[in-house]
Structures are given as C-alpha cells and as structure tokens.
N, CA, C and O of each residue as an XYZ file, in Angstrom:
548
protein
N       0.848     -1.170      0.000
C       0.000      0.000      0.000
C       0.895      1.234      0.000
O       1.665      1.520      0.916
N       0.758      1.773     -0.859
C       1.601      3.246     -0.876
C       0.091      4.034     -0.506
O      -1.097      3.840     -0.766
N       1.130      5.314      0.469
C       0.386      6.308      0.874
C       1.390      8.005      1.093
O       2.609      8.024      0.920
N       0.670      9.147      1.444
C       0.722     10.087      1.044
C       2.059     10.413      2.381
O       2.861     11.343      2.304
N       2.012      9.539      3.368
C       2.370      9.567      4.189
C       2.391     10.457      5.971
O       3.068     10.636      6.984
N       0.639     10.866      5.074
C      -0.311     11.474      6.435
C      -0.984     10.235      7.266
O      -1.635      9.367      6.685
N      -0.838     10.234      8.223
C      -1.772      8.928      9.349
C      -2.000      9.680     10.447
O      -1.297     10.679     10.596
N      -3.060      9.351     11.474
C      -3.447      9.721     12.855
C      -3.795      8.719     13.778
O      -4.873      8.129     13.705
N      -2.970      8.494     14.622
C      -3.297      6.922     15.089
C      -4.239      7.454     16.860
O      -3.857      8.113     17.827
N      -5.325      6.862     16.584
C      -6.400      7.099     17.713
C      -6.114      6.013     18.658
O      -5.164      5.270     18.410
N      -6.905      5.812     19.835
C      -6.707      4.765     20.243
C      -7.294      3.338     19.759
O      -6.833      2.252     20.110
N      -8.566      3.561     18.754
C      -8.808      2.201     18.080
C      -8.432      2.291     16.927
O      -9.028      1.552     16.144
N      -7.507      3.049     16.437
C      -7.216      2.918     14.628
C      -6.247      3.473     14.283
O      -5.781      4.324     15.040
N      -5.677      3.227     13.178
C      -4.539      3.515     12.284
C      -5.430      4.586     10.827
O      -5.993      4.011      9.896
N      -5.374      6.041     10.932
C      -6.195      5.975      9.769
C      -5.079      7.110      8.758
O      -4.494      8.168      8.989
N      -5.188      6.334      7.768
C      -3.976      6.767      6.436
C      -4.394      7.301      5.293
O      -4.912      6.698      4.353
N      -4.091      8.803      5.408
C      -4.391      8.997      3.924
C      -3.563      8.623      2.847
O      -2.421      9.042      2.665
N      -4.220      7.758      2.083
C      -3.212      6.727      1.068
C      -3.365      7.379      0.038
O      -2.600      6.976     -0.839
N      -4.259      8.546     -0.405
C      -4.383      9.214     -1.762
C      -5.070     10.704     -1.361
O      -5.589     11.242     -0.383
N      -4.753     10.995     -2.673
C      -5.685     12.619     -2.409
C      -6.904     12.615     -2.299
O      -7.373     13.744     -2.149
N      -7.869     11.519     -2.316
C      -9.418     11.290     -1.948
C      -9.413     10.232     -1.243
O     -10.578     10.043     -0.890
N      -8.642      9.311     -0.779
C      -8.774      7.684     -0.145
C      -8.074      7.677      1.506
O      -6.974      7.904      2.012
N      -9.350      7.298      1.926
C      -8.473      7.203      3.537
C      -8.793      5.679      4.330
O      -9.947      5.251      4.358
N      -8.072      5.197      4.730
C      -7.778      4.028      4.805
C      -7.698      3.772      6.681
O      -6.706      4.108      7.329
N      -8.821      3.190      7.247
C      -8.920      2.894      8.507
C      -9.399      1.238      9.440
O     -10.419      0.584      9.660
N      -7.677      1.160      9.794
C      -7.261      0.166     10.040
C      -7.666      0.291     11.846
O      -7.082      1.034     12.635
N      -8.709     -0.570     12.151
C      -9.164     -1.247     13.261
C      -8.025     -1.805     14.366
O      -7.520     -2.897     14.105
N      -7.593     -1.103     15.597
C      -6.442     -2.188     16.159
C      -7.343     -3.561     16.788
O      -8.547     -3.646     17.033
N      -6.455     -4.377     16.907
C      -7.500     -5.948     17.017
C      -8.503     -5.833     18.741
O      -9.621     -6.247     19.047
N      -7.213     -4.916     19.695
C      -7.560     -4.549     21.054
C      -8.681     -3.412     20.808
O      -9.173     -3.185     21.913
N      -9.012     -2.974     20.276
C     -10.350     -1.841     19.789
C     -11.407     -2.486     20.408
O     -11.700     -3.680     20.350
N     -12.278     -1.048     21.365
C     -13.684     -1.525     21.492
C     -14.226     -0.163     21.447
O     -13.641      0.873     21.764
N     -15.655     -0.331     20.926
C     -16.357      0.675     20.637
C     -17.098      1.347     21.563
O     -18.325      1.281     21.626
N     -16.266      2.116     22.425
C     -16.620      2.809     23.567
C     -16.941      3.907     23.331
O     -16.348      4.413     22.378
N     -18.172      4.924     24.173
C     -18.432      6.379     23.873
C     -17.065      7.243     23.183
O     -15.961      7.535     23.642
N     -17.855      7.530     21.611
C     -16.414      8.682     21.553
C     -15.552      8.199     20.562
O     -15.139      9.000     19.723
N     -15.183      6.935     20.510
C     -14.262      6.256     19.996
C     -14.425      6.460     18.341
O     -13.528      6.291     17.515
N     -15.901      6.897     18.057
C     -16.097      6.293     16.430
C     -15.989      8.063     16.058
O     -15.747      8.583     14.969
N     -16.258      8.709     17.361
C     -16.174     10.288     16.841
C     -14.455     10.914     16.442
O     -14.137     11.697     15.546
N     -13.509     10.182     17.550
C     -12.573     10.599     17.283
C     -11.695     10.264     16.124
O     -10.599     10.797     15.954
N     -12.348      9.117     15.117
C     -12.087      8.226     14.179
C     -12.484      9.536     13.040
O     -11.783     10.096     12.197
N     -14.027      9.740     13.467
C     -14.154     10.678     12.105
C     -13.322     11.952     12.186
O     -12.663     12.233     11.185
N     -13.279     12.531     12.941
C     -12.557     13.610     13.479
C     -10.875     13.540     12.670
O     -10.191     14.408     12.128
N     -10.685     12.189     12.898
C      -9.067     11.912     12.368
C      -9.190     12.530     10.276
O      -8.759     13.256      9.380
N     -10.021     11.605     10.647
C     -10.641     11.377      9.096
C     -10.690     12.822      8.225
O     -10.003     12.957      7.213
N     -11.373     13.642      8.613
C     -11.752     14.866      8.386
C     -10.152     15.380      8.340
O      -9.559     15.631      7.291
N      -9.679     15.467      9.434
C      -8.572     16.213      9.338
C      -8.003     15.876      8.273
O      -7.906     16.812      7.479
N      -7.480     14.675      7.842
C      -6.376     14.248      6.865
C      -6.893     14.897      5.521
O      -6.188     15.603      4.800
N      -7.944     14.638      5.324
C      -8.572     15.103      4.085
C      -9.181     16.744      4.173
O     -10.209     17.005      3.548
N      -8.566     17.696      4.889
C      -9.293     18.781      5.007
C     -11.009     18.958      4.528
O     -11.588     19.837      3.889
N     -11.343     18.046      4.985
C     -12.722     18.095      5.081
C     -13.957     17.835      3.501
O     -15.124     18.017      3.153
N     -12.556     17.271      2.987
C     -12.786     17.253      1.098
C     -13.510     15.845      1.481
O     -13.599     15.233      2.545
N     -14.028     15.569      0.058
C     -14.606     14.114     -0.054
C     -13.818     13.020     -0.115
O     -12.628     13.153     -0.400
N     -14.213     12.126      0.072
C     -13.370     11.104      0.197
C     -13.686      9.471      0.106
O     -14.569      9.115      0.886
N     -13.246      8.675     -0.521
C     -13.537      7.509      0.540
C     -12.967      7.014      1.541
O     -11.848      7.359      1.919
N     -13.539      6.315      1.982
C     -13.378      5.652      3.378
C     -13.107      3.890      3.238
O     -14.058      3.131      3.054
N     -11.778      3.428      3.346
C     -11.471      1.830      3.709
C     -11.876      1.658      5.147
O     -11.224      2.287      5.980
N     -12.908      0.858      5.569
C     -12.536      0.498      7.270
C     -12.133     -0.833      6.877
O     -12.652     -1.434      5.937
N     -10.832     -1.474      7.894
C     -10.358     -2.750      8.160
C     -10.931     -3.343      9.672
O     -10.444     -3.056     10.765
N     -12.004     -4.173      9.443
C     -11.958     -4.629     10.835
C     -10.926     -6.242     10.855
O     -10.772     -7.128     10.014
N     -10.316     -6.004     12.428
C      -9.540     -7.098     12.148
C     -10.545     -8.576     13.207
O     -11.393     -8.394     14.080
N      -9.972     -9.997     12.636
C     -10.839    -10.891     12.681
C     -11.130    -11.080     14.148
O     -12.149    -11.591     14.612
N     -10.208    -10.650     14.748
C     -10.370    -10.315     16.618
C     -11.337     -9.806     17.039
O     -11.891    -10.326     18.008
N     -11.881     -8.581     16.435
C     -12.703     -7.389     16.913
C     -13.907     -8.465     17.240
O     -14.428     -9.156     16.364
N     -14.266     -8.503     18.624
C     -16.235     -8.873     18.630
C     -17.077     -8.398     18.206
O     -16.614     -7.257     18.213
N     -17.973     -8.296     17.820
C     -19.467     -7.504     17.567
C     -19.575     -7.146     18.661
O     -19.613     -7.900     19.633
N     -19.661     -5.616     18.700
C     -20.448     -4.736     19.986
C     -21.564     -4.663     19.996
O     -21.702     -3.446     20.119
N     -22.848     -5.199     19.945
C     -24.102     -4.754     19.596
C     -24.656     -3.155     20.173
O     -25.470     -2.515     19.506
N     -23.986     -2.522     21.752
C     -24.172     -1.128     21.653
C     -24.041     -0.190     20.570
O     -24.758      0.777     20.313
N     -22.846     -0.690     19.873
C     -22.317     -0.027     18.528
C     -23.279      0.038     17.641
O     -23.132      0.919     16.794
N     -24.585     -0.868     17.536
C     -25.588     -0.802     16.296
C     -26.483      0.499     16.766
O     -27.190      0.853     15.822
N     -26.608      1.045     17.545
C     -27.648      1.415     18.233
C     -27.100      3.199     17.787
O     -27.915      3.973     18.290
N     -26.461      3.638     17.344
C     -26.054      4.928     16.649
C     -25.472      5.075     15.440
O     -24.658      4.254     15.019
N     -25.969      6.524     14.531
C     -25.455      5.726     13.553
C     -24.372      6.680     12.946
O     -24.654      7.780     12.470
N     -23.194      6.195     13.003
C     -21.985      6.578     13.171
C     -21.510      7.784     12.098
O     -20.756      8.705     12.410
N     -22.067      7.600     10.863
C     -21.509      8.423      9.931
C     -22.878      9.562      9.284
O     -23.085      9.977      8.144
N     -23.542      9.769     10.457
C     -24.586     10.743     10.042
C     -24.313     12.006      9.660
O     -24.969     12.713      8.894
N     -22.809     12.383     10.516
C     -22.370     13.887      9.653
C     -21.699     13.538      8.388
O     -21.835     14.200      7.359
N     -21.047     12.589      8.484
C     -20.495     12.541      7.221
C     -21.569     12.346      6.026
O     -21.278     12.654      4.870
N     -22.657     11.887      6.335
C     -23.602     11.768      5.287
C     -24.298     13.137      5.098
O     -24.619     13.468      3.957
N     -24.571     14.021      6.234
C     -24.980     15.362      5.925
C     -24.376     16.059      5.422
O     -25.011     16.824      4.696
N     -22.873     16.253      5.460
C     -22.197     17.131      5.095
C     -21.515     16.441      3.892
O     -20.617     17.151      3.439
N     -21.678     15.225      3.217
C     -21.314     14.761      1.794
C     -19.697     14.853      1.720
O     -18.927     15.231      0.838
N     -19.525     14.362      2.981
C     -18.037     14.051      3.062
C     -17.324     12.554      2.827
O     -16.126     12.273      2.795
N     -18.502     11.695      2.672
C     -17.686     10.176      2.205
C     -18.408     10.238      0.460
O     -19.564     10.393      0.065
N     -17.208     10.053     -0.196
C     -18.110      9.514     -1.624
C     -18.323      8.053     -1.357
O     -19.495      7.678     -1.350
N     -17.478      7.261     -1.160
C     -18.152      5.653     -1.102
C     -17.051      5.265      0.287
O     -15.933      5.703      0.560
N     -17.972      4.209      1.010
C     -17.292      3.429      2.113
C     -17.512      2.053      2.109
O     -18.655      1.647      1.902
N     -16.362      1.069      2.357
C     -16.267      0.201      2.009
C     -15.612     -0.721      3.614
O     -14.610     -0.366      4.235
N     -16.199     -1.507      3.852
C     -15.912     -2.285      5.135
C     -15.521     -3.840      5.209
O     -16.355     -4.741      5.300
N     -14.236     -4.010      5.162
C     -13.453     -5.316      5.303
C     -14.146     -5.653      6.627
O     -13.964     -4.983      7.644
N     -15.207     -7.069      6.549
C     -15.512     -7.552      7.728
C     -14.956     -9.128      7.520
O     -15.443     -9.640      6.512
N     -13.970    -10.065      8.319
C     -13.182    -10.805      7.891
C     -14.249    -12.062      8.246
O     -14.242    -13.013      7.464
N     -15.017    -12.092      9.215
C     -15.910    -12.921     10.054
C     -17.365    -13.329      9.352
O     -17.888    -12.782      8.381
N     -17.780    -14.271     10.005
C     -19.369    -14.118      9.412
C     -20.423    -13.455     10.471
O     -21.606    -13.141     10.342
N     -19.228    -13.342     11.917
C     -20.368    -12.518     12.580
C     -20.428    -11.187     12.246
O     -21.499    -10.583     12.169
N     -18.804    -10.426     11.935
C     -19.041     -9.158     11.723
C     -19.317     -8.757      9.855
O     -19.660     -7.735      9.261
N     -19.024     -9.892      9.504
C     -20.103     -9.528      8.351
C     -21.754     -8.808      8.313
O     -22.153     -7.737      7.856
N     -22.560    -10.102      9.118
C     -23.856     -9.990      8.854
C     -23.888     -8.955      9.700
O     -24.758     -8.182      9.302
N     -23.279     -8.484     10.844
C     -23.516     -6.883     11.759
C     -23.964     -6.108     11.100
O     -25.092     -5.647     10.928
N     -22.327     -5.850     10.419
C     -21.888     -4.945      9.805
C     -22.919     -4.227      7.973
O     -23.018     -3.166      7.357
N     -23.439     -5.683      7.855
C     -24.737     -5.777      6.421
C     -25.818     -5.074      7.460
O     -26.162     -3.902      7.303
N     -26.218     -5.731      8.315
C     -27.412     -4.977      9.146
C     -27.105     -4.042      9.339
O     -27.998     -3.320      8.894
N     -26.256     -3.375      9.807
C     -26.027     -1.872     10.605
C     -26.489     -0.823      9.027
O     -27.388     -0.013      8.801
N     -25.364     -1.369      8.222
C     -25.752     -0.194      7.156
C     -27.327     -0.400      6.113
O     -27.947      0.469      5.499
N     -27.571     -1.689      6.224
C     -29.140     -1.095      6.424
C     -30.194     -0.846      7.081
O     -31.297     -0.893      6.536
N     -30.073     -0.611      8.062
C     -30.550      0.311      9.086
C     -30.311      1.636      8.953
O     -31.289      2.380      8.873
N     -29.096      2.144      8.908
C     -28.758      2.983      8.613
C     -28.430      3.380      7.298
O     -27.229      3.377      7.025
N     -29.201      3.707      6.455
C     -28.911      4.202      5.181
C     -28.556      5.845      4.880
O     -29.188      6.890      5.033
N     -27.313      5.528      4.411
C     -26.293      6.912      3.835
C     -26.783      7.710      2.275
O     -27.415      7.237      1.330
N     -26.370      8.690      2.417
C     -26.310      9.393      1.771
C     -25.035      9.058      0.113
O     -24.958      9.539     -1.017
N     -24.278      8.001      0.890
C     -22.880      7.603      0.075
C     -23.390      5.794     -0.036
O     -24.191      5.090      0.578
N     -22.412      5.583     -1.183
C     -22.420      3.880     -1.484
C     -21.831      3.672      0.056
O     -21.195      4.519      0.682
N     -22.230      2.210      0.562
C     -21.435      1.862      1.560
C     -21.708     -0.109      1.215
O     -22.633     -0.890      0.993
N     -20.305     -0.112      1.362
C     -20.747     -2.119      0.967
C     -19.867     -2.793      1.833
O     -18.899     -2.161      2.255
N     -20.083     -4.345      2.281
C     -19.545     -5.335      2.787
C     -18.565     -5.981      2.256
O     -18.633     -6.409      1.103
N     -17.347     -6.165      3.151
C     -16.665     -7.446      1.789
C     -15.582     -7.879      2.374
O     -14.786     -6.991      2.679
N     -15.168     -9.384      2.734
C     -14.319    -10.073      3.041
C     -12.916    -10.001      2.682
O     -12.189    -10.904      3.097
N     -12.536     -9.290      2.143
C     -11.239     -9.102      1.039
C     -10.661     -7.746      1.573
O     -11.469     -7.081      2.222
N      -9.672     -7.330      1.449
C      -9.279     -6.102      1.092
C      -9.435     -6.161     -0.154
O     -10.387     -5.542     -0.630
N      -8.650     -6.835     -0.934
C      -8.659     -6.280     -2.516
C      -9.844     -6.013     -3.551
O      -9.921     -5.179     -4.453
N     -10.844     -7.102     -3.079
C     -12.116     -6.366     -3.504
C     -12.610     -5.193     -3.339
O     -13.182     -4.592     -4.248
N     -12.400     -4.584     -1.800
C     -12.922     -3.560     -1.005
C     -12.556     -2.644     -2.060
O     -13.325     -1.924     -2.697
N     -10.979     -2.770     -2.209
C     -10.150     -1.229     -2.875
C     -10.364     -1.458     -4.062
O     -10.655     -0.416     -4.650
N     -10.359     -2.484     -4.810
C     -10.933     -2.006     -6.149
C     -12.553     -1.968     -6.470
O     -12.728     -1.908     -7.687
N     -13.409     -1.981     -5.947
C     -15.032     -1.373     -5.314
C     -14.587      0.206     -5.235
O     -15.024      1.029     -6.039
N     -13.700      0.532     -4.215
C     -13.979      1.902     -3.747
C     -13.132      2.555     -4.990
O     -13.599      3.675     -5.198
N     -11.981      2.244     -5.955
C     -11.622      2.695     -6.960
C     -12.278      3.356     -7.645
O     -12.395      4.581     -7.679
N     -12.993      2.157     -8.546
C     -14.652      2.417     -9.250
C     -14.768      2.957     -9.061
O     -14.478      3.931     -9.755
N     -15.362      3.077     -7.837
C     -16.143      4.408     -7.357
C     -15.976      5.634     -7.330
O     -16.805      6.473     -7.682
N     -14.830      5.843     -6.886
C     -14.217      7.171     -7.395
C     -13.598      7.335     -9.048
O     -13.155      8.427     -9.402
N     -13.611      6.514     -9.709
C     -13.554      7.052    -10.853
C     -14.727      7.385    -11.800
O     -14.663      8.006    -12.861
N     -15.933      6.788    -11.138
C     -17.083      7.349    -11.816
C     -17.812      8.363    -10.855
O     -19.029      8.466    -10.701
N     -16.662      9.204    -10.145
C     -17.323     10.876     -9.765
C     -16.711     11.534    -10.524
O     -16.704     12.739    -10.272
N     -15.855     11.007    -11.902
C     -15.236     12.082    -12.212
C     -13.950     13.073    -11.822
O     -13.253     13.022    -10.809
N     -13.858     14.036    -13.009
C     -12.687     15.021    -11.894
C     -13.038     15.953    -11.252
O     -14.148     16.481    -11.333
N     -11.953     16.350    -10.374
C     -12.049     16.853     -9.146
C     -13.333     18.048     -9.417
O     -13.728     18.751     -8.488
C-alpha cells in the first residue's frame, strides 16, 4: 500500500491517507467501541482530508467482537450530511461481523455507497470504481 504519508493513530485505529481522496482505517484488534471512539475516528478522518470528499477503507480485524451497543447509533450521520464520504467500504473478515456490519448499514442508510466485503482487494478495487465514476475533481 503506498500512501501520502499522512496517518493519525487514535486509540482504536490507524487511519492513512493513502491518496488525495482515499483514507484508509485500520481497526487495532484490542479496539472496542466505547463512547467517543467512532467520533474521534471521524474527526481523524476529516482532518487528513481537510474536510474534502473522500472515501473511506474500514479494516476490521478478525479479533474485533461484535459490539451490539455499537448498532444502536449511527456513526456516519455527519459525514452523510455534510457529503463528506463519496463511497465506504468495510473489510468484515468474520461471518459474525459480516452480517452486523450488512445490518447496521441497512438500518442505517447513507447518503454515500457503503458495501460489505471479506477481502481487502475487492474492497479497494469497489472503492476505486467508485471514485472514478465521480469524475474530476
């Protein structure tokens, strides 16, 4: 993975801006989704990208449990108001945090593509696409 060589490491994540629109957020395996935790994630997020659009990689790693408190808010509501993710894409490695992770985002439906997927390499070439059919800047 080449990147721009901007990162902000929170206490549950590694998050990398790997391109001038792509930000890349790597889950630590010890991560739990405690008050705050998913705000200071976006917060990271925002910064790297001065507040431009973007997509979003999340990596969850195969450690992480399902929090079920975690379903119960829905995490990227500013980013969907303020049209700050073009597409988000979520490495869930598990079949529990798969099917969560499928439920959560429909429950919560965005303003941006958001999809499931076992792979990284699917994920990033999904979120590619995607940004190449917004066009230029």
């Amino acid at each position: 993975m080449s990147t721009t060589g901007q990162h902000i490491e929170t206490p549950t994540a590694t998050i990398v801006l790997v391109a001038e629109k792509s930000v890349e957020q790597r889950y630590k395996a010890e991560a739990r989704f405690v008050p705050g935790a998913v705000e200071q994630n976006r917060k990271a997020r925002w910064k790297l990208t001065r507040g431009a659009p973007h997509t979003v990689l999340i990596i969850l790693p195969a450690e992480l449990p399902v929090h079920p408190p975690a379903m119960n808010e829905d995490h990227f509501r500013l980013d969907s108001e303020e049209r700050r993710i073009i597409a988000l894409a979520v490495v869930a490695p598990t079949a529990a945090l798969n099917a969560a992770t499928k439920f959560y985002f429909r429950y919560y439906a965005q303003a941006f593509e958001a999809r499931v997927f076992e792979a990284e390499e699917e994920a990033r070439a999904w979120l590619s696409a995607q940004l190449r059919s917004t066009g230029p800047a």
